[in-house]
C-alpha positions in Angstrom: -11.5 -4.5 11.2 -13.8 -7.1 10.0 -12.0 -10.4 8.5 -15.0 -11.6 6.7 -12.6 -11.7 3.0 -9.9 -13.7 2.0 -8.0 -11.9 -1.1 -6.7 -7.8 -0.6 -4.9 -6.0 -3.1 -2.3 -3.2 -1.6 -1.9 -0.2 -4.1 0.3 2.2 -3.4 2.9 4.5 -5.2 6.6 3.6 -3.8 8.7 0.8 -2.4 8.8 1.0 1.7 5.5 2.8 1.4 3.4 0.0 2.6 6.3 -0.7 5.3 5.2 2.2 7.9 2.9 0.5 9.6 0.9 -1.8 7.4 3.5 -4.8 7.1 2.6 -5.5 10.7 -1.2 -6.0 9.9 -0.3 -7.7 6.7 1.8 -10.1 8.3 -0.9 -10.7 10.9 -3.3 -11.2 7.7 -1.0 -13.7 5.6 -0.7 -15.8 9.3 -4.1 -16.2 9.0 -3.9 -17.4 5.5 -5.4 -14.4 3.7 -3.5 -14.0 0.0 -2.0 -10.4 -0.3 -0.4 -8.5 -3.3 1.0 -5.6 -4.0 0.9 -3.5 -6.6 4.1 -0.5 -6.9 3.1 2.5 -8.9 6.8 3.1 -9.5 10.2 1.5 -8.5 11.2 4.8 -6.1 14.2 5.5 -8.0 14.2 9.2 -7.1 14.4 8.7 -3.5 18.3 8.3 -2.6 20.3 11.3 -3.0 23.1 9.6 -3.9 22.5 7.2 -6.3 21.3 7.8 -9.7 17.7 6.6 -10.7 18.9 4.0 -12.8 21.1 2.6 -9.9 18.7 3.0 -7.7 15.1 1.6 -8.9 16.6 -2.4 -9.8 17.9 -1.5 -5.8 14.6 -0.6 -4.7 12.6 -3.3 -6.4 15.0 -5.9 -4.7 14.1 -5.2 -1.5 10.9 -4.3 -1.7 10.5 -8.0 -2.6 12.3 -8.9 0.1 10.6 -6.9 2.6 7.1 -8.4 1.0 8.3 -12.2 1.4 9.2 -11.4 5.5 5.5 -10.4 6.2 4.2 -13.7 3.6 3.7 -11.7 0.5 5.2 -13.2 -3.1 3.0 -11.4 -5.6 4.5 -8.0 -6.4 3.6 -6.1 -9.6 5.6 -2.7 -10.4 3.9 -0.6 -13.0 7.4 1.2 -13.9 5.9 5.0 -13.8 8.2 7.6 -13.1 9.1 8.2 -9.2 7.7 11.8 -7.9 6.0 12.6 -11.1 2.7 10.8 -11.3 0.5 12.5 -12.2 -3.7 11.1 -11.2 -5.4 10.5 -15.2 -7.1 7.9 -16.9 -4.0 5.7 -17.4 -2.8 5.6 -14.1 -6.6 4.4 -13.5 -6.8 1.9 -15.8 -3.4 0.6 -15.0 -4.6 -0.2 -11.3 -8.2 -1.2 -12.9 -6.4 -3.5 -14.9 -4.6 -5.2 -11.5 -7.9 -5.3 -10.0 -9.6 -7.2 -12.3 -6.1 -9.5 -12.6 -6.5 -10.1 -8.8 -9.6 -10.1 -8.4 -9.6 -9.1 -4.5 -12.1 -8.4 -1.7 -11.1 -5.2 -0.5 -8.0 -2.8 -1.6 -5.9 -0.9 0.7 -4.0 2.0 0.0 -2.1 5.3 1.3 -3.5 8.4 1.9 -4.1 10.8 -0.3 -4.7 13.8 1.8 -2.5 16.9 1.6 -0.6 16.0 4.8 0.3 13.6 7.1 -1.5 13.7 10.1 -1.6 17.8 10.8 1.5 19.4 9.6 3.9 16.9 7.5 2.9 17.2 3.6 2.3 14.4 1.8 4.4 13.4 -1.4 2.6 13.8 -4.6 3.0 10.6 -5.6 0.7 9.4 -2.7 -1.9 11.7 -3.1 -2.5 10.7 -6.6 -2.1 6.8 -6.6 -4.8 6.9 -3.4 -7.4 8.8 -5.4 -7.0 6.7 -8.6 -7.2 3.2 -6.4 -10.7 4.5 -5.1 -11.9 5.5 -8.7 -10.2 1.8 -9.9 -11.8 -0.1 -7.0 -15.2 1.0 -9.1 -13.9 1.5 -12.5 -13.1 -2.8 -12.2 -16.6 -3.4 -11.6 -18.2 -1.2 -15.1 -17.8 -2.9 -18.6 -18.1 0.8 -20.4 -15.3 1.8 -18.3 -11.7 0.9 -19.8 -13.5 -1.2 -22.5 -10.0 -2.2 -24.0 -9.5 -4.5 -21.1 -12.0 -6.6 -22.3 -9.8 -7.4 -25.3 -7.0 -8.8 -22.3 -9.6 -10.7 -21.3 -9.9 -9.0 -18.0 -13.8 -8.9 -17.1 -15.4 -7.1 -15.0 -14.9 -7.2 -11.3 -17.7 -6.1 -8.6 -16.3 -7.7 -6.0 -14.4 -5.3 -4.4 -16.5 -4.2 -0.7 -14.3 -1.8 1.0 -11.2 0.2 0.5 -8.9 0.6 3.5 -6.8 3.9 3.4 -3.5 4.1 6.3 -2.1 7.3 7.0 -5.2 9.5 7.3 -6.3 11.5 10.3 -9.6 9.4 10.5 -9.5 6.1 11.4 -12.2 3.9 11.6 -11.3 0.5 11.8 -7.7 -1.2 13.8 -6.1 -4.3 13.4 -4.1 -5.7 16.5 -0.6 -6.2 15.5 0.7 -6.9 19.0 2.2 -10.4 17.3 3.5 -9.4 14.0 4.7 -6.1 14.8 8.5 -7.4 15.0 7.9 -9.1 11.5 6.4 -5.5 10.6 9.9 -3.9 11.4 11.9 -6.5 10.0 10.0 -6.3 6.8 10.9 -2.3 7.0 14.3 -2.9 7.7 14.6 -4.8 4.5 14.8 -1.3 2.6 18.3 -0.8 4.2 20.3 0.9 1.0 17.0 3.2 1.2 17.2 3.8 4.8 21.2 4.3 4.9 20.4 7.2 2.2 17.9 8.9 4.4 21.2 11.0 5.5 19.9 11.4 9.2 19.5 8.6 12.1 16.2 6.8 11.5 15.6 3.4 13.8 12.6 1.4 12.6 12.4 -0.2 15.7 11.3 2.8 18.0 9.2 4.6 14.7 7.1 1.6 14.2 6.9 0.8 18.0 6.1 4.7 19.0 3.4 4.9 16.1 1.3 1.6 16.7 1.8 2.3 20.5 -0.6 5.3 19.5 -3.1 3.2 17.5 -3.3 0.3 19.8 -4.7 2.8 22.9 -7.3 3.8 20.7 -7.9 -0.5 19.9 -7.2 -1.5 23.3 -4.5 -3.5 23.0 -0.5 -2.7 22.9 -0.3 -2.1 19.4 -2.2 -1.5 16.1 -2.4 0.1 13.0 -5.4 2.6 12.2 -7.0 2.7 8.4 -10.1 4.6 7.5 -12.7 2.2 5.7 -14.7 3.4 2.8 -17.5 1.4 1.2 -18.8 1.2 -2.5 -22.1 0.7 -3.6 -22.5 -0.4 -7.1 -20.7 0.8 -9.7 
C-alpha cells in the first residue's frame, strides 16, 4: 500500500468494527506519524444481549475510545444513528460528507459492503450501507452543488480525497505489513471487553487476529498483514 499521504479518515458503522484487523495497520500508520480518525456511524448499542441499548452504547463508546488511543488514534466522532437499522440515503451521506470536508483527509477507509464476508458469512446491514455511502461521500466532499447546506457550516469543498481503501472484501489489492503492530492491533481489540464477554461463546483475539493476518501476510510476503481493496476517484 502506497504511503505517499499523511491524513485518513476511517468510516465505518460500529464500535470494534475497525478492530478486526485494521488496528494493526493503523497502529503501524500513526507510528509513522500519519493522523487518523474515526468516524462511528452508531454507538453499537444493539449488540450485547444482555444489556439494554441505553446501557450499552455510553459502554461502547468508552472503549471504543480506548481501543482507538492503544493504536495512536484521539479523534473519534460518533454520529448517534440507530445500531442495526441504518438505512444507506442522502443523510447518512451528507453526514459522512460533512466529516470529510471537517477532516479533510487523503484517502478514506472503510468496511465492506458486500453481502458477505468472505464466501459464506453475511454481512450486517449496517456495514453494507455505511461502505456504500463513504464511497458516494468520498466524492460528494469534492461537489459544491452536492449537500449545498454545508456551505452555510462553512465546510467547503474537498477534492482531495485519492483513494478509498475497503477491509473485509474478497479482493484485495493492496497489503500493509503489520508484523510490528499486530500485538498493539489485538490489544486495541481487546479493549472492547464488556462487548466481547457478551459474545456468549469463547472468542480469543489473540489467535483470530493472528490466524487472519497469518493469511494476508503469505499473500504480502511477510508474517503478517491486513488486505484492503483500493478504489480510485476521478474528479467529482
Amino acid at each position: 500500500m502506497p504511503q505517499d499521504w499523511q491524513r485518513l479518515l476511517a468510516v465505518v458503522a460500529h464500535p470494534d468494527d475497525l478492530e478486526y484487523g485494521a488496528a494493526s495497520a493503523i497502529a503501524a500508520w500513526t507510528r509513522a506519524g500519519k493522523q487518523v480518525g474515526y468516524v462511528i456511524v452508531t454507538d453499537g448499542e444493539a449488540g450485547i444481549d444482555s444489556l439494554p441499548p441505553e446501557a450499552a452504547g455510553p459502554i461502547r463508546r468508552r472503549e471504543q475510545r480506548r481501543s482507538a488511543a492503544l493504536v495512536g488514534v484521539q479523534d473519534v466522532t460518533f454520529l448517534g444513528y440507530p445500531d442495526g437499522t441504518v438505512m444507506y440515503g442522502a443523510e447518512l451521506r451528507r453526514d459522512i460528507t460533512r466529516q470529510v470536508r471537517q477532516y479533510r483527509p487523503d484517502i478514506l477507509l472503510t468496511v465492506t459492503y458486500d453481502m458477505t464476508f468472505g464466501e459464506a458469512s453475511v454481512n450486517q446491514a449496517d456495514h453494507r450501507h455505511v461502505g456504500i455511502a463513504t464511497l458516494d461521500a468520498a466524492r460528494d466532499a469534492g461537489n459544491r452543488w452536492i449537500f449545498p447546506d454545508l456551505a452555510d457550516e462553512g465546510l467547503q469543498t474537498w477534492t482531495g480525497v485519492t483513494h478509498v481503501y475497503v477491509m473485509g472484501t474478497g479482493r484485495p489489492t493492496h497489503g500493509v505489513d503489520v508484523t510490528e503492530t499486530l500485538a498493539a492491533g489485538v490489544d486495541s481489540l481487546r479493549a472492547h471487553s464488556t462487548y466481547l464477554e457478551g459474545l456468549g461463546r469463547d472468542f480469543d483475539p489473540d489467535s483470530f487476529l493472528t490466524q487472519m493476518t497469518a493469511g494476508a501476510g503469505q499473500m504480502l510476503g511477510c508474517a503478517h498483514a491486513v488486505a484492503f481493496e483500493r478504489f480510485q476517484l476521478e474528479g467529482v
